[in-house]
C-alpha positions in Angstrom: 230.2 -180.3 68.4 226.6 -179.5 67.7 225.0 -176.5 69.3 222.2 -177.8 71.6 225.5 -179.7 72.9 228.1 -176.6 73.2 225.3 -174.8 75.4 224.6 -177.6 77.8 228.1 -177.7 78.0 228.5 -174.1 78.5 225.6 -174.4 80.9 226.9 -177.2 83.2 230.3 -175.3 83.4 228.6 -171.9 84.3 226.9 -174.0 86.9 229.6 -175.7 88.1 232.0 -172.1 88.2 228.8 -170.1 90.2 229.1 -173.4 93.0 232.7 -172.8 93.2 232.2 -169.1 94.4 235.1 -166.7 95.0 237.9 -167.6 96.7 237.1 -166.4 100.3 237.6 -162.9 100.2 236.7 -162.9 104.0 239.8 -161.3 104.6 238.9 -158.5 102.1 235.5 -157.5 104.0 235.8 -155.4 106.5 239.3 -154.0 105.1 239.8 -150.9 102.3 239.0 -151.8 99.0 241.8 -152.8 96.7 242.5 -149.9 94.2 243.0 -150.1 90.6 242.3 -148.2 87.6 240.8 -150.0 84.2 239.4 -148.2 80.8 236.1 -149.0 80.5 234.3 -149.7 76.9 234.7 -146.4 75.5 238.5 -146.1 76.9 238.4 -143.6 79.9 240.2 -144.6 82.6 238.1 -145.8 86.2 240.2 -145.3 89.5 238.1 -147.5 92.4 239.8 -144.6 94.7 238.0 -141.7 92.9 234.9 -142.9 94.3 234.9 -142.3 97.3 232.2 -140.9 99.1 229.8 -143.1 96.9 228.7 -146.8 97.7 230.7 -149.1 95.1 229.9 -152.3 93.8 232.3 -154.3 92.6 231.5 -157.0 89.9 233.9 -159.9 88.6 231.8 -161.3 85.5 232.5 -163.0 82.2 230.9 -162.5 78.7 230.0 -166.2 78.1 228.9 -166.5 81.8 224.5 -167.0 82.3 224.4 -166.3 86.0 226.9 -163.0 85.1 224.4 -161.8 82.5 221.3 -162.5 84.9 222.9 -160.6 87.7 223.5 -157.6 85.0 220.2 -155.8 84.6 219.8 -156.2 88.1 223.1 -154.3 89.0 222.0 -151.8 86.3 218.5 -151.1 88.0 220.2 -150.7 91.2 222.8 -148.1 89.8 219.6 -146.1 88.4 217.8 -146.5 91.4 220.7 -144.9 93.7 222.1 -143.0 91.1 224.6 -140.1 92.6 225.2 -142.6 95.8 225.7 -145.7 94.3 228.3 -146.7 91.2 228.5 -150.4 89.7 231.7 -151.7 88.0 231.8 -154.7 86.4 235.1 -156.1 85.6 235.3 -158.8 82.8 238.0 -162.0 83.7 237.2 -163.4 79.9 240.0 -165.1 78.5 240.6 -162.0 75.6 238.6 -159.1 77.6 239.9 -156.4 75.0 237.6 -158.6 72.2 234.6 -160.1 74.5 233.5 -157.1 76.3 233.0 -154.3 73.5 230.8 -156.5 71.6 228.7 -157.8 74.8 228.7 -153.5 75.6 227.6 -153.0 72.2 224.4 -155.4 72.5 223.4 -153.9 75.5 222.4 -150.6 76.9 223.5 -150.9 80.6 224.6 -148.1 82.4 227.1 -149.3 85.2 230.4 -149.2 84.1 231.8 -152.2 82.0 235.1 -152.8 81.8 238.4 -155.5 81.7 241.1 -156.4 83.6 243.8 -156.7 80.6 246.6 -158.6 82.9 245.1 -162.1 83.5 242.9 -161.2 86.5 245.9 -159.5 88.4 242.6 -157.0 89.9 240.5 -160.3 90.7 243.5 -162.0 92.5 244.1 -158.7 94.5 240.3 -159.1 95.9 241.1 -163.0 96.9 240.4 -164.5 93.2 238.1 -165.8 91.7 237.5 -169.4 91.3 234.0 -168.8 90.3 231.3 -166.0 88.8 229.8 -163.9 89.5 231.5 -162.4 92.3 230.4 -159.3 93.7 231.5 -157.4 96.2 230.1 -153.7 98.1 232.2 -151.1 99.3 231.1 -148.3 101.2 231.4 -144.3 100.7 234.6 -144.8 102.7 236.4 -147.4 100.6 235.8 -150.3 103.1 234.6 -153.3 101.9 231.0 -154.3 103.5 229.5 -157.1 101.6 230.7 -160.0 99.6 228.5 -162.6 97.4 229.1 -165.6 95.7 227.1 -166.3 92.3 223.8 -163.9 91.7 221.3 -163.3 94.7 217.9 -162.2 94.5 218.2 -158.3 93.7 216.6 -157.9 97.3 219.9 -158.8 99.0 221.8 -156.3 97.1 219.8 -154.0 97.8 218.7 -154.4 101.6 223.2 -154.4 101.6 223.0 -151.3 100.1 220.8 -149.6 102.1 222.8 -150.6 105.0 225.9 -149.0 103.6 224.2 -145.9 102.4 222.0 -145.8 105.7 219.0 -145.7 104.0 216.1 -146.3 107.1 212.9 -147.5 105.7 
């Protein structure tokens, strides 16, 4: 297959994965945060539970994914601008996330944490899923889940959620 074909291909399926959306994860707002722990790109170890007292969000993204990689600097921005209150992990449900996420780390400087789930997506299905990416979830300083998004929003939705969750007036 030719490559102008592979990425319309890739294209329409990223399209049609971001319509999907999560599975409904309504019953994971409003209720404490699954925990895990995951090694991010350089190896050390991220517990969702150490966190607390910081506004977390919560990112299920893939490598090959163009609304995941559009929604990235935006999460990275966000984690600069409320840096100290406000931590970002994104966790990779690529087929082989142990060789698709070093590389994609490696051509970009982001500063959110970027990480894997190694076990076929047992962290996404303990969230409600994912039948579609980006999906993006905020939990507050106390380890409740507040917010919940389907495919990228405009970076003012994020943030106006974070605000909210940090009580930030103004």
């Amino acid at each position: 297959m030719n490559t102008c074909r592979r990425l319309v291909l890739c294209l329409l399926l990223s399209v049609l994965v971001g319509l999907s959306g999560c599975e409904e994860g309504g019953e994971v707002v409003g209720n404490p945060a699954p925990d895990f722990t995951l090694d991010d790109v350089t190896g050390a170890a991220v517990t969702l539970s150490d966190l607390r007292g910081k506004a977390v969000i919560v990112d299920f993204w893939a490598t090959w994914c163009p609304p995941c990689q559009a929604l990235m600097p935006d999460l990275d921005a966000l984690a600069s601008q409320y840096e100290g209150r406000l931590e970002v992990i994104a966790i990779s449900v690529d087929g082989d996330p142990a060789t698709a996420v070093p590389p994609f780390a490696g051509r970009h400087d982001y500063g959110i944490v970027l990480t894997a789930d190694p076990r076929g997506q047992d962290v996404a299905r303990a969230w409600g899923g994912t039948k579609g990416i980006p999906c993006t979830f905020l939990v507050d300083p106390e380890g409740i889940v507040r917010f919940h998004w389907l495919g990228k929003h405009d970076r003012s939705d994020y943030e106006r959620a974070i605000r909210e969750v940090l009580g930030v007036v103004g």
